[in-house]
N, C-alpha and C positions, 0 to 999 in steps of 0.2 A: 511634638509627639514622638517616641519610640516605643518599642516592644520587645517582648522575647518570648519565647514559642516552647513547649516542651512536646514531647510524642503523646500523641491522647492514644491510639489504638493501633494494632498492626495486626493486620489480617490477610492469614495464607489461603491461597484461592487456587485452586485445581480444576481444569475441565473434567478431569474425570469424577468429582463429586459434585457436576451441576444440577441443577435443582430442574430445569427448564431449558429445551434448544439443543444447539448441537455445539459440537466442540470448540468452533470458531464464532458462534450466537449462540451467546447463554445468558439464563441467569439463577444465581447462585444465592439460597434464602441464607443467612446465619442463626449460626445455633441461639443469639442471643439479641435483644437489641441496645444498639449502638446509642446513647445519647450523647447531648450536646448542650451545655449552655447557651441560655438565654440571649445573655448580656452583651449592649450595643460594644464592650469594649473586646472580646470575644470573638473571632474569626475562625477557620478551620479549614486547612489545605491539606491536598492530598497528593500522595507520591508514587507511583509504582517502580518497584524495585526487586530487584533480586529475579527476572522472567528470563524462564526458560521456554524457547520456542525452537520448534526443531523442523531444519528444511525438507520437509516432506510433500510441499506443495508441488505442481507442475509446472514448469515454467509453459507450456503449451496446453493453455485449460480452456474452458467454454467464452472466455470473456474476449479468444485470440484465434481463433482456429479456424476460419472458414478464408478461405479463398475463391474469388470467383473472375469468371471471363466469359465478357459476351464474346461469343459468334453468332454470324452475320446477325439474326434477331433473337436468341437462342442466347438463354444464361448458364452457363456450366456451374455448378455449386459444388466446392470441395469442401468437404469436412472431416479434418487432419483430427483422430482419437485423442485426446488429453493423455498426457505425458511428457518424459524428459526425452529431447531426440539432441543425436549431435546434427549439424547442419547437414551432412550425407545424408541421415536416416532421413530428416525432414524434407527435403528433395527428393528422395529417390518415393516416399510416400505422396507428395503432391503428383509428381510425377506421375505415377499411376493413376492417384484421382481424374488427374486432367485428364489424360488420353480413354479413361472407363468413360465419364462424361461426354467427352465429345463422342464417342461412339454414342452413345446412349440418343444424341441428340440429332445425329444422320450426318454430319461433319465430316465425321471421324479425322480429325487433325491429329498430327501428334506433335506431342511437346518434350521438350529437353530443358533442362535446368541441370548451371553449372554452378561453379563455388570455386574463386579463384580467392586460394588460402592467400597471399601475398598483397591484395587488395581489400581481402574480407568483405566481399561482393559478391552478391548475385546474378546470375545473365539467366536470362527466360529467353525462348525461341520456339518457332512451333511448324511446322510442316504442313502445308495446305490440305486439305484431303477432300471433299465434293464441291465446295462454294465459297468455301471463309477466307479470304485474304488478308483482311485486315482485322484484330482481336481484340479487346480491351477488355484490363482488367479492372474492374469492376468496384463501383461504389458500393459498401457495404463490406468489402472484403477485411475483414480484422486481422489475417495474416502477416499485413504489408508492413506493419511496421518491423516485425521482428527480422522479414526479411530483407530488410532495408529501402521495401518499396510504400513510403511513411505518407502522411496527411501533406499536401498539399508543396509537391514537393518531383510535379511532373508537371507538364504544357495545360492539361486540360482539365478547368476545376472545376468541380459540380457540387453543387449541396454543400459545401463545406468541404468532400473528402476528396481525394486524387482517381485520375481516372488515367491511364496507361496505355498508350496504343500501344499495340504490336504489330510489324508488317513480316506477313510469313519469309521466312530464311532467314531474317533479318532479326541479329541477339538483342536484346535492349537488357543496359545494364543496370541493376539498383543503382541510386545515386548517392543511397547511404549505405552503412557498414551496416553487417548480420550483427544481433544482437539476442540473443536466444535467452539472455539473465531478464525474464519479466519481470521479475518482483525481485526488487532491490531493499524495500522499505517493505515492513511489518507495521501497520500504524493501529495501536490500541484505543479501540473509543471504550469508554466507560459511562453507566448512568450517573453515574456523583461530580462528575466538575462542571465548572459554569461551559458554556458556552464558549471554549477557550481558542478558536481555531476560524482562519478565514478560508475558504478552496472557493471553487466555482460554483456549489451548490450552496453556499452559503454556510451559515455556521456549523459549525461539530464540537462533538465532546471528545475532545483528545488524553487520553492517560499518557500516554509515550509512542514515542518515533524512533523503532531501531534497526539499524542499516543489519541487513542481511551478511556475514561477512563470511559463513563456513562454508564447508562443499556439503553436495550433496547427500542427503540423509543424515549428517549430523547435527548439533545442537544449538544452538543460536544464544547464549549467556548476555546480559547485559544488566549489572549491578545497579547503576542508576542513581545510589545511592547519594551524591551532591549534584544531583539534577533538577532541573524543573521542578516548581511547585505547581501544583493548580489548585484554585480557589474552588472551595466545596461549593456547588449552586443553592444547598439549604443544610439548614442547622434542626430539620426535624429529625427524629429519632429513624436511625437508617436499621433496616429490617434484611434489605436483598440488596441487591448490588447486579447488574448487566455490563456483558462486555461483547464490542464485536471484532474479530480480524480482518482488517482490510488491507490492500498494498498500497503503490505510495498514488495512484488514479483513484481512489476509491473503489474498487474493485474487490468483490469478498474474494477471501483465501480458504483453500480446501485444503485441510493437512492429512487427509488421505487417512484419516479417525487414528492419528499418531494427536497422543492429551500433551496441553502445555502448561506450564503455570506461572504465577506471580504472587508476588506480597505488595500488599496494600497499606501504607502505612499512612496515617492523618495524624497532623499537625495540628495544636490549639497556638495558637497567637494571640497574645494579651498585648492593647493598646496601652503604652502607660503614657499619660501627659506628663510633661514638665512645668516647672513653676514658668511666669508668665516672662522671668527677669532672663530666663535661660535661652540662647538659640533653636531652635526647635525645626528639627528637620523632616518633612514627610520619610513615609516607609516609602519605595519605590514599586510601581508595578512588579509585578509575577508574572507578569503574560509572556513571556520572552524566552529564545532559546530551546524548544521543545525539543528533549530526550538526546539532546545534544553534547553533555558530560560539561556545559558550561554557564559560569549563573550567568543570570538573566539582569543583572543589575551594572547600572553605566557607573563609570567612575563619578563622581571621589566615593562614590558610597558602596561600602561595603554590602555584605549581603545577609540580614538577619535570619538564615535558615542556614546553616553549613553542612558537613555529611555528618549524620548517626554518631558518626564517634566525637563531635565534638560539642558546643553547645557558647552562644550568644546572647549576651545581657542584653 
């Protein structure tokens, strides 16, 4: 059995003319509908290409922001505003959190955090003030990894997540490097492909995976165009279409209502048999290499989708 595929449709898709949701959860009805043949010989993959996504997210959002430390029985909770901070802003901000909190709490400790550029590490330390000697920072704290005080990755493990003693005077340094780029990967789900992706929660509808590479406030381009297929999960007449932005944890993305867009482009693929006397080589999976700029198919076999501009028998 082989095949060859022609373009069935291509469809440019804008947050700013969603139908439904928000910029990053939408969905988008079409002016017309889309059909599909029937026919068992009949298949249809879909490509996104041509997205423009622009870094307007925060690398310090709601999914990362809280820091916390008991004293003696007493939780101190920081919660750092969503934004981009360089590593001084972000310190000198906890900073303050901590020492309000612990007043707040009858403690009144005060705390210091340094940033030694040459190590790209963190040191916390805190000053005794009514009772507290000994502090720990705290389960629940989703700060720690960007500040390089990560998941399980200290003496004392609880629940799964890291727990940090501090003993007053006494610096304790992160044992990893600051890392302030949260969102490295943009990952586009869509309503139309099969079930094409494994993570921790199980499956997803993946369109494309693309590495974040610009600075801050600018545009994020990624052609795509000899990438990744994915197999459409039905062949009924499509109406709307849904897409959501996540980073590379599954985590939604907030573009701070800066619109992004893509084209959608679907593939028909026609099975054609060969006579019975002929070699007859399967088509190879599609599932492979997501948004990667590379095909998904093992050698000796070529790849019967190539980019837009060229076209396979």
């Amino acid at each position: 059995m082989s095949g060859y595929y022609k373009e069935h449709v291509s469809i440019e898709i804008a947050s700013k003319r969603r139908t439904l949701g928000t910029i990053e959860d939408f969905t988008t009805r079409l002016s017309h509908q889309i059909k599909f043949s029937q026919k068992p010989s009949k298949s249809y993959w879909m490509r996104l290409e041509n997205t423009l996504i622009p870094k307007t997210y925060y690398d310090v959002n709601s999914t990362n922001n809280v820091f916390q430390v008991v004293e003696s029985a007493t939780t101190v909770i920081v919660t750092i505003a969503p934004g981009n901070y360089t590593i001084t802003e972000l310190l000198t901000e906890l900073e303050s959190g901590l020492d309000t909190g612990s007043d707040a709490t009858g403690d009144t400790n005060t705390y210091t955090l340094t940033y030694d550029d040459i190590t790209n590490k963190v040191g916390i330390t805190f000053t005794a003030g009514v009772s507290s000697t000994v502090d720990t920072i705290a389960n629940g704290s989703t700060l720690n990894a960007l500040l390089g005080f990560g998941k399980a990755d200290t003496s004392t493990i609880t629940g799964g997540d890291s727990t940090l003693v501090l003993v007053s005077t006494v610096e304790s340094t992160a044992p990893n490097c600051v890392d302030l780029l949260s969102v490295d990967l943009v990952i586009i789900e869509t309503s139309i492909t099969s079930e094409n992706y494994y993570n921790e929660e199980g499956q997803v509808h993946i369109g494309v995976r693309i590495p974040m590479l610009v600075d801050r406030n600018e545009v994020q381009y990624f052609a795509n165009d000899s990438g990744h297929l994915s197999k459409m999960n039905s062949k009924s007449p499509l109406t709307q279409i849904s897409f959501t932005l996540k980073d590379q944890d599954g985590n939604n993305i907030d573009l701070c209502e800066v619109d992004w867009s893509c084209e959608v482009v679907i593939y028909e693929l026609t099975e054609k048999h060969k006579s019975t006397n002929e070699h007859s080589r399967p088509i190879p999976s599609l599932l492979g290499g997501l948004g990667r700029g590379r095909s998904p198919f093992p050698s000796p076999f070529p790849s019967p989708f190539p980019s837009r501009s060229g076209r396979r028998n």
